[in-house]
C-alpha angles and dihedrals in degrees: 000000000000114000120203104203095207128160084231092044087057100041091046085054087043079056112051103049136006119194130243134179091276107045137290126320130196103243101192107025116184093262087064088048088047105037131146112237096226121173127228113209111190106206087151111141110192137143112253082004100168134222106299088182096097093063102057099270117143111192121235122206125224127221107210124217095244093077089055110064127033115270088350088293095163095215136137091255112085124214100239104180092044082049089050098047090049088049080060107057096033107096113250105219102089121116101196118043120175120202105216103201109147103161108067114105123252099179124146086208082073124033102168088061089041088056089042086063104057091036086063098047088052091057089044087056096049096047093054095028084078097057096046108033097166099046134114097240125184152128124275102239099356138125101039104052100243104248118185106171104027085073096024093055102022083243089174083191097050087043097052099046088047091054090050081054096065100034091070094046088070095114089051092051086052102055105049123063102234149017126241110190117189114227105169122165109270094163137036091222109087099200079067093048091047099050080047092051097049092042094053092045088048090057092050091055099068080072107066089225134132106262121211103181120207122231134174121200091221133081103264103244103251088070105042121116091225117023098204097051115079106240112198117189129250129267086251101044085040092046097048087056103054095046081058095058095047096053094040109036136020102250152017135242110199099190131182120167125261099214091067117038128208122211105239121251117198083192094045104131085226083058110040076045085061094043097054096045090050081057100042089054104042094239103143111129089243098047089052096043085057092042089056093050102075090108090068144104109285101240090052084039085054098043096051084050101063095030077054088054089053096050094052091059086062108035094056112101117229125251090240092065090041085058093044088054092055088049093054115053 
C-alpha cells in the first residue's frame, strides 16, 4: 500500500481521533460541525439556585416598567429623567436586556391608542438603546401580539384580527434588536401548546429578527386547579417544549417570577428535562465554545476538542435521572 506524507493528510488523521487511556474516540463528528447556535437565557429566580453557567446559560437582565414612568403612573408619557437616572446606575456590561412593559393597549377598536402605544415603546427604546449599544435589546411579549385561542381553537376571525395586529407593529420590529415572544403555558394539553407555539413564532418571523422565545416551567395561573399552589410541568410536557423552541426560534427564555421564589430542586422533573436536552443538543458552554473554534489554529482546535470531549462525559445526565423524571411526574 502506497502512503502520501502530506501536511493535510496528517492534519485530516489529528482530526479525526485523538487517543485516551481507553481507545479512540471521534473528536469532531458530523452533529458539532453541524451543529445549530442556540442560546440559553437564565431568568431563573430560586433560592440556593446554583451556577447555571456551566451549562451553557448567559443571563439577561430585565428593565421593569416602574422605571419607566413617574410614581408607577402607567401613561403614554415616559418619565425620561427618571429613565436616565436609572441607565446610570444600572451596570453596562449585559448582552440581553428584556423591556417588560405589559399595560400599554394593542386594540384594533381604537387605532389612535394603538398607535399611541408603539409610539411609546419606540421612545422607551431610544431613551435606554444609548446606554447599552451592544446589547440585545427588546420587549417581553411584543411584537407579536401574544394570541392563545385563535390557534388553539382555529377562531379565522381571531386569527385575522390578530394578524392585522402585528402588521401594524412593523416599525416597532424595526427598530429593536430582538424579539421576546412570550409562549407560557396556557393548557395542560401539549398538542394545544404546541398549535399556539408554532403559530407565535410564526408570527415573529415575518419580522427577520432573532427570536428568543419565553417559557415558564409552571402552569401559567389562569389554568392552575388550585391559584394559590405552584403547578410545575411535567418532564414530558417541559421537555416538549423545549425541543419546539429549539427547532422554531434561536434562543430560549427560562423564566420564574421574582415576586414568588421557588426553592431549587436539582431532582425537579422541569429541571433533569432541561439537562438532558442541554445534553441532547450539545448546548454547554464548553462544548459550544469548541464547537466555535474550528477556525483556529490546528493544535488549539485539537486541544477544545478533547477538553469537549471531557466535558460531554460529565454533562450528560444519567439514565437514572432520565427514569426518576418519568416516575415523577
Amino acid at each position: 500500500m502506497k502512503y502520501t506524507h502530506t501536511i493535510s493528510g496528517i492534519l485530516i488523521l489529528l482530526l479525526t481521533s485523538v487517543t485516551n487511556a481507553n481507545n479512540t474516540v471521534p473528536i469532531l463528528n458530523k452533529k458539532t460541525q453541524n451543529q445549530k447556535t442556540f442560546v440559553l437565557l437564565d431568568s431563573i429566580k430560586a433560592n440556593n439556585k446554583p451556577d447555571l453557567a456551566s451549562l451553557g446559560f448567559l443571563p439577561i437582565r430585565m428593565i421593569p416598567s416602574a422605571v419607566l414612568w413617574t410614581d408607577g403612573k402607567l401613561t403614554t408619557t415616559i418619565d425620561r429623567p427618571q429613565i436616565q437616572s436609572f441607565m446610570r446606575q444600572m451596570k453596562k456590561n449585559h448582552q440581553f436586556i428584556y423591556i417588560d412593559v405589559e399595560h400599554l393597549p394593542f386594540s384594533l377598536d381604537n387605532l389612535s391608542e394603538f398607535t399611541d402605544s408603539q409610539n411609546t415603546l419606540i421612545a422607551i427604546f431610544d431613551e435606554i438603546k444609548p446606554h447599552h449599544p451592544t446589547a440585545k435589546m427588546g420587549f417581553y411579549s411584543v411584537p407579536p401580539v401574544r394570541e392563545f385561542y385563535g390557534p388553539v381553537r382555529c377562531n379565522t376571525r381571531r386569527l385575522t384580527q390578530w394578524r392585522q395586529k402585528n402588521g401594524l407593529l412593523y416599525p416597532l420590529a424595526k427598530k429593536v434588536d430582538v424579539l421576546y415572544p412570550s409562549l407560557y403555558a396556557f393548557s395542560s394539553d401539549i398538542d394545544h401548546w404546541k398549535s399556539y407555539a408554532i403559530a407565535n413564532i410564526n408570527e415573529a418571523k415575518q419580522y427577520g429578527k432573532t427570536i428568543y422565545a419565553f417559557i415558564w416551567p409552571e402552569y401559567h395561573p389562569s389554568v392552575r386547579k388550585n391559584n394559590e399552589v405552584r403547578e410545575f410541568v411535567s418532564y414530558d410536557y417541559w421537555y416538549a417544549q423545549l425541543e419546539m423552541v429549539y427547532q422554531q426560534a434561536d434562543g430560549v427564555v427560562i423564566w420564574t417570577p421574582s415576586a414568588i421564589r421557588f426553592d431549587w430542586n436539582e431532582n425537579a422533573p422541569w429541571w433533569l428535562a432541561t439537562k438532558d436536552f442541554i445534553a441532547k443538543h450539545g448546548l454547554s458552554s464548553t462544548h459550544n465554545a469548541a464547537a466555535t473554534k474550528i477556525d483556529m489554529p490546528t493544535s488549539e482546535l485539537i486541544s477544545a476538542n478533547i477538553s469537549a470531549n471531557k466535558a460531554n462525559t460529565k454533562t450528560d445526565v444519567p439514565k437514572s435521572q432520565a427514569n426518576l423524571a418519568h416516575k415523577v411526574k
